[in-house]
C-alpha positions in Angstrom: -96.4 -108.5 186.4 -100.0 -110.3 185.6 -100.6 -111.8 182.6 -103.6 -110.3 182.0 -102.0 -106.6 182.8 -100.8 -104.8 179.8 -96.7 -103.6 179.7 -97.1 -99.8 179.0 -93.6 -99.2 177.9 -94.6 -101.5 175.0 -97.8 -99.7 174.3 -97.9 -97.9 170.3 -98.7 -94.8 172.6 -95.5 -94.9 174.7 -93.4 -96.0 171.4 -95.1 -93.1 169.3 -93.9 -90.2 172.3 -90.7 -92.0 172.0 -90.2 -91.9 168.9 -91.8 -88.7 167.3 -88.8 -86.0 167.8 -85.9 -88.6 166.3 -88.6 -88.4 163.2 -88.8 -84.8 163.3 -85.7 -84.3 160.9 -87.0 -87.6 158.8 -90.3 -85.9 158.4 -89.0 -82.3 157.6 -86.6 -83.8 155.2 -89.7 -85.9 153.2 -91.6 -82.8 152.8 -89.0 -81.0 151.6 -88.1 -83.4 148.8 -92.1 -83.5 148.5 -92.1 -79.8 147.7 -89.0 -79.7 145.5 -90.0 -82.7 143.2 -93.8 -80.9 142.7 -94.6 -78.2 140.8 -95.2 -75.5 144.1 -95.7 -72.4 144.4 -95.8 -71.6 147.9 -95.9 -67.6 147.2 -98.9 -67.4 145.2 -99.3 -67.3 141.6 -97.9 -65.8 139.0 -101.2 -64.0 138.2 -102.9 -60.7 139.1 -107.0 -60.2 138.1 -107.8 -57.6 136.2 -111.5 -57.5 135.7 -114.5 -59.9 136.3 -112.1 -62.9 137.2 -110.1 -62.5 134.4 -106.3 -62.5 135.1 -102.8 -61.6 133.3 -100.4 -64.3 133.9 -96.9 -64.4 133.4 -96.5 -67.1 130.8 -93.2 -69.1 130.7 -90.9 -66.8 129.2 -90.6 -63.9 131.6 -91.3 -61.3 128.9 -94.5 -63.3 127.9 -97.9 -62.4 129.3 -101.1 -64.2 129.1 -105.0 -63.8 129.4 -106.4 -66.3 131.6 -110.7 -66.4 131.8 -111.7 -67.2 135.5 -110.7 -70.9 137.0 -108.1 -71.6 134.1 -104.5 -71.4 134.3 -104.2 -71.5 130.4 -104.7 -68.2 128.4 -104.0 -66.5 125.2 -100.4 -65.1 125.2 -100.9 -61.0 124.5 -98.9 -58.2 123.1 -101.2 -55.5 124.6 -103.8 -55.0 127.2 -106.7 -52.6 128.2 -109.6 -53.0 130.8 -112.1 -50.8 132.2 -114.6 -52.8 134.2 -116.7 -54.6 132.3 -114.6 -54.3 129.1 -111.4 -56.3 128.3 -109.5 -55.3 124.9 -106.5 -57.7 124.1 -104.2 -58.2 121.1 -102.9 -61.6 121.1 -99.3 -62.0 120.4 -98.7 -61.1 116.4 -102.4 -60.8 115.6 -103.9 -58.0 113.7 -107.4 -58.1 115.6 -108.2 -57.2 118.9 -110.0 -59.8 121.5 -113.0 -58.3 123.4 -114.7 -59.5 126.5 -117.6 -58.0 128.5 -117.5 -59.7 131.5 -120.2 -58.7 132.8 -122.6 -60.1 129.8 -120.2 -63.2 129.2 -119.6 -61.6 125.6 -116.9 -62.1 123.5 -116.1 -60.3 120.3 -112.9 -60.0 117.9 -112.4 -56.5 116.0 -109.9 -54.8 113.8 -107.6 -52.3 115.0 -109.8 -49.8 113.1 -113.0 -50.6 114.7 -111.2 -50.5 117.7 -110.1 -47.0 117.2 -113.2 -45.7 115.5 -115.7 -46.9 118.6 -116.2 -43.9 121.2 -115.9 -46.9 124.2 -112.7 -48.6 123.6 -111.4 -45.1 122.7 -112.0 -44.2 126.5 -110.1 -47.3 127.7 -106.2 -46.8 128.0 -104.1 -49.5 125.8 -101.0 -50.8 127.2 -98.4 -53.2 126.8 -98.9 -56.5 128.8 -95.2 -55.6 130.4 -96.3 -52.3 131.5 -100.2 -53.5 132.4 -98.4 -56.7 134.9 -96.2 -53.9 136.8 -99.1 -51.5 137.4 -101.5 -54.6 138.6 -101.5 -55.5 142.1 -99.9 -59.1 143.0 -102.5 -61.7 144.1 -102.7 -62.5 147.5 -100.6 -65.2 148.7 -101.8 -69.1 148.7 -99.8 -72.3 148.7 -100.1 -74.2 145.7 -98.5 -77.3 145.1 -99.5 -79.1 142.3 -97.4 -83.0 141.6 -98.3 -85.2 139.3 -98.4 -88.8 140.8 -98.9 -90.8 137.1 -95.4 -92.7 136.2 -94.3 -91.7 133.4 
């Protein structure tokens, strides 16, 4: 061979063809402890929308639901839920006063159980417990979501 010719069984092409299915199972293997040591959720989120954006979430304890406004995973945890596009009415867990949202004004009041019952509107809008209200609601749609923090702790 010339010196000035270049050896291309030595070339990072050639090595790299080589090479790529013995890292097949290396590479499957890093993803997978990847995945696992992340918070992911590769089956979408625990969340279904309800009106303007808003969305119940299923909160940590199974039996625990939670109002979450539009692009925020945190939410106030509820005892019982009732929407009718634009209106929201939501009793957070133990309160005596009910949360209401018009999404469509950006509005947000807080009335008593007694206004609530009293006003011709939110009598028109079905109440129902946040159990009940996640089964009727349609699943979101599937995304991947993987979420890891990468600060040491």
């Amino acid at each position: 061979m010339k010196s000035n010719q270049i050896d291309r069984r030595f070339s990072l092409r050639a090595i790299w063809s080589r090479k790529l299915p013995d890292l097949s199972p290396i590479a499957f293997l890093a993803v997978v402890v990847w995945l696992c040591s992340c918070d992911a959720n590769l089956f979408g989120p625990e969340s279904r929308e309800i009106a303007g954006g808003y969305r119940l979430k299923r909160a940590n304890n199974p039996n625990e639901f939670a109002l979450t406004i539009p692009n925020e995973d945190g939410g106030l945890i509820i005892d019982e839920i009732g929407w009718r596009e634009p209106m929201i009415f939501a009793r957070a867990f133990g309160s005596q006063y009910w949360d209401v949202i018009n999404t469509a004004h950006a509005q947000y009041i807080r009335v008593s159980d007694l206004q609530r019952k009293s006003d011709p509107i939110s009598q028109s809008i079905q109440i129902k417990s946040a159990e009940i209200a996640w089964k009727e609601t349609q699943p979101a749609q599937a995304t991947v979501v993987v979420s890891c923090n990468t600060r040491p702790t």
